[in-house]
N, C-alpha and C positions, 0 to 999 in steps of 0.2 A: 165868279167863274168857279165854277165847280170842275174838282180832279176824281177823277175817277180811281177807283183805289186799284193796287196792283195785286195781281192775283198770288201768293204765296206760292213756293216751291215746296214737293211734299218731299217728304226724306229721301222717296225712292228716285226721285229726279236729282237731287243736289248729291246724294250720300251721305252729309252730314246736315245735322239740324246746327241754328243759328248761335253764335257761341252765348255762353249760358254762364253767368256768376257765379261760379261754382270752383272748389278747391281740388277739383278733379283732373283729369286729364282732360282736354279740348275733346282728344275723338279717341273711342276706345273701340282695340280690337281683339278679337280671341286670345287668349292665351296660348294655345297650341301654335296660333300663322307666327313665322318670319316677318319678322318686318319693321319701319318706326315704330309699330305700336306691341312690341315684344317687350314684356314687361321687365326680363332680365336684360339683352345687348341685343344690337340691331345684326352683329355680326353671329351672333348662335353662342358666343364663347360665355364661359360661366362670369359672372362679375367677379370685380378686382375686390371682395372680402372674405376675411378669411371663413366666416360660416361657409360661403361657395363655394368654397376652397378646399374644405374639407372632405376626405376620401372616407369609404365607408372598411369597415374589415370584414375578412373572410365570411363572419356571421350576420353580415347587413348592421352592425351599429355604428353608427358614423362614431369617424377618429376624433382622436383630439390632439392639441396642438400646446405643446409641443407633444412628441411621440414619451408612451408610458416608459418610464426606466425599468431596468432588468430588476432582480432580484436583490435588496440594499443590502450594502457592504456588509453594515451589521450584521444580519441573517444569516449569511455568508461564514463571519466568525465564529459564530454559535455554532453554528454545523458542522467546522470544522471541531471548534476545540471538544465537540460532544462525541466526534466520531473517534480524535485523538485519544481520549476520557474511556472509549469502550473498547478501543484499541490496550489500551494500558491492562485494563483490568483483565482481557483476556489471558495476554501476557502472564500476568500476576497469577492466574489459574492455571497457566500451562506450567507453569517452574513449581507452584505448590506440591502437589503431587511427589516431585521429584526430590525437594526438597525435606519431605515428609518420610521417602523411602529411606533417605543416607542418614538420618538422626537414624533413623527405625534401624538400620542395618549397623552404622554406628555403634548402637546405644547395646545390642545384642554381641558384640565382638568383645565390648570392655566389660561385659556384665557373664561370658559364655550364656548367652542367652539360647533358649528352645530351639531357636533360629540355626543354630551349629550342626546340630546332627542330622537334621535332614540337608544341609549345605555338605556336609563332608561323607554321607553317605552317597548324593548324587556323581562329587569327584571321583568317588572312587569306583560310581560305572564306569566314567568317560576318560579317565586319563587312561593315556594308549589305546584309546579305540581307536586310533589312526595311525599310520607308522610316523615315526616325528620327520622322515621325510618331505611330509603334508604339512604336518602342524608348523614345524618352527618355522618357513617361509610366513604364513600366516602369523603367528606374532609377531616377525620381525617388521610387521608392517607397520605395528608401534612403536619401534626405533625413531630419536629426535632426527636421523641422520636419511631417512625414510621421508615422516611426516615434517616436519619444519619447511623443506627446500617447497614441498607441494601446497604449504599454508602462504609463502613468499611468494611465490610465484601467482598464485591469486590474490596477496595484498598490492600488488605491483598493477595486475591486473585490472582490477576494479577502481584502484585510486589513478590510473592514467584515464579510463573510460568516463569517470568519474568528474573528472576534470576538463578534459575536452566534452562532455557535455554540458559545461559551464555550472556546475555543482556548488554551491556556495561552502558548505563544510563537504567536498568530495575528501577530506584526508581522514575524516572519521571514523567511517565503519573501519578501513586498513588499520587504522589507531586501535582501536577494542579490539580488533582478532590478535594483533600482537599482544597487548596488555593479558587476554585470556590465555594465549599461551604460556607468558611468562609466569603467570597466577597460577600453571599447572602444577612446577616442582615448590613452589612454593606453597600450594595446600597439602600438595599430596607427602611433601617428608615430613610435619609434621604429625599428621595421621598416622604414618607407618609408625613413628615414634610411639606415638600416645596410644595405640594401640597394639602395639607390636605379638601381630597374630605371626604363627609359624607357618609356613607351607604345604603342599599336600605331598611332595616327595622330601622335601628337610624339613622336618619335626625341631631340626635343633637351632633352626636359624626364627631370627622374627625379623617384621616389617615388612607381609603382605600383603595388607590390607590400605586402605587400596589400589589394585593396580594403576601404575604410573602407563606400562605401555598401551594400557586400554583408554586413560583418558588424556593421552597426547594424540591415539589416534584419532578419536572423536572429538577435541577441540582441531586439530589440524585438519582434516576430512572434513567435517561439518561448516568447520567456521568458513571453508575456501570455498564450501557449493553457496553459502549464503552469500557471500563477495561477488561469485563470479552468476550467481544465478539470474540477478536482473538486467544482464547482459547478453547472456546467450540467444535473444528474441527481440526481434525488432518491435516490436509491438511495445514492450517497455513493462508487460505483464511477468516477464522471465519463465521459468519452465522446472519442468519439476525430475527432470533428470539428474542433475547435479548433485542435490540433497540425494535421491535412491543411490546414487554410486558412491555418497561419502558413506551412508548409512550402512553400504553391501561392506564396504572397506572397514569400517569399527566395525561390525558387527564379525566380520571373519579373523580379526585381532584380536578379539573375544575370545572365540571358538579355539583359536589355536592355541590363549593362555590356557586355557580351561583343561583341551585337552592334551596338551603336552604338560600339564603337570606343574604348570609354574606360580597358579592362582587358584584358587577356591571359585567358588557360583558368587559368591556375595561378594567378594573382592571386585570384579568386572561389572555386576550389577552397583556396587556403591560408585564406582570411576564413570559408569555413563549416567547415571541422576546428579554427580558432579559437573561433569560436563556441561549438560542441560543447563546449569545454572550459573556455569561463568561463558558458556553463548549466549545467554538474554539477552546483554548491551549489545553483542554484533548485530543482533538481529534486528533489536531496538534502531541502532545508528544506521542499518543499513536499510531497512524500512522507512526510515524519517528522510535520507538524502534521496531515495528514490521517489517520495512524494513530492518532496521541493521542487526536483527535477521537471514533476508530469504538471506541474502548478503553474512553472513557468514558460512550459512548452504550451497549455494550452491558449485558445486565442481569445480575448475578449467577447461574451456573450453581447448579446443584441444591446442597447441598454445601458452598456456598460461605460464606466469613462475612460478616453483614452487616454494613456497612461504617455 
């Protein structure tokens, strides 16, 4: 008995050809259709690994896992202690200078150096070119009784702001402008000693050199606008008023020894290049607590660990 054989089905009748010994998929479909034969999920969604997983960045290069850390701690330190380091030396440039005049002005009062006669030909344009109506209010600006109460009131100032902004040494900078002031009669009578220059109206007195009222008013005036300066502006940047009103206030206690008769040009120029150089630490301590300050207020970069 003979079977007649049965006629095959061609692909386009079945859909699929006969399964095949093979390590493949049974029935493959495009890659683009939806569907069982979606090479990624039947449901559209990316698979469950993390290459699928991963999101691309702004610039199309796919991320990575875990996300890149901010800037290392270490790098961080160096920047700092490098900015500290340029910070310092500027410092160190800014007092030179000043430092360099009071030897030089010094060094010309104990020796009647060159430096004398054109200082006492200048006094004796200006004393009484004003009536001392003018003048002496104007020195008495360098009375301790004057400047002290105005230096306290901004160490009170800045060490309460200081502290409720959570400050770690907030008692600092207040620390150094006191200690500068008390370092005032204690540079300045020796000097007068050691040098004991006469006056430009009493010839027969000495120890004018250097003026005491000039540089009480320039450590008190000065050191108070650096205390209260980074406070007057919310921003944390502070403002540059403060310093020009102390600087208007020495410099018119100046003007007023000078021209009431009570100091020489070199006497008030030796007392403010003093000055200059026992404010270095306020300005130091008070620049150092205001950065701690902006260090801790800032918020963790991207990256960064929580603390």
């Amino acid at each position: 008995m003979s079977e007649t054989p049965r006629p095959r089905e061609t692909a386009d009748e079945a859909g699929c050809e006969l399964p095949q010994l093979t390590t493949g998929r049974a029935c493959t479909h495009p890659a683009e259709a939806d569907g069982p034969g979606n090479p990624h999920r039947s449901d559209g969604r990316p698979p469950q690994t993390p290459r699928g997983a991963r999101r691309s960045d702004p610039g199309g290069r796919p991320g990575t896992i875990p996300p890149v850390p901010g800037r290392p701690t270490f790098s961080r330190a160096l920047v700092r202690a490098v900015s500290t380091r340029h910070r310092s030396v500027r410092l160190a440039l800014r007092v030179a200078l000043p430092a360099v005049v009071l030897c030089l002005t010094t060094w010309q009062v104990l020796v009647s150096g060159a430096l004398l006669e054109p200082d006492e030909g200048l006094s004796r344009k200006l004393v009484r070119a004003l009536p001392d109506s003018v003048t002496e209010p104007l020195a008495d600006l360098g009375n301790g009784q004057v400047a002290v109460p105005v230096l306290a009131l901004a160490m009170t100032y800045a060490g309460w702001h200081a502290r409720r902004a959570g400050a770690r040494r907030w008692w600092l900078p207040p620390s150094a402008a006191g200690l500068a002031m008390a370092a005032v009669p204690a540079v300045v009578a020796p000097l007068k000693e050691w040098t004991a220059r006469p006056g430009p109206l009493e010839p027969w007195a000495a120890g004018y050199f250097p003026s005491g009222h000039t540089a009480t008013a320039a450590v008190a005036y000065a050191g108070a606008a650096l205390l209260v300066r980074p406070y007057v502006r919310r921003d944390g940047r502070g403002s540059r008023w403060p310093m020009a009103a102390a600087l208007t206030l020495a410099g018119a206690t100046a003007v007023g020894l000078v021209l009431r008769g009570w100091h020489w040009p070199l006497d008030v120029l030796a007392s403010g290049c003093l000055s200059v150089l026992l404010l270095a630490p306020v300005a130091l301590a008070s620049a150092r607590v205001v950065r701690g300050r902006r260090s801790e207020a800032d918020p963790p970069s991207a990256g960064d660990p929580q603390k």
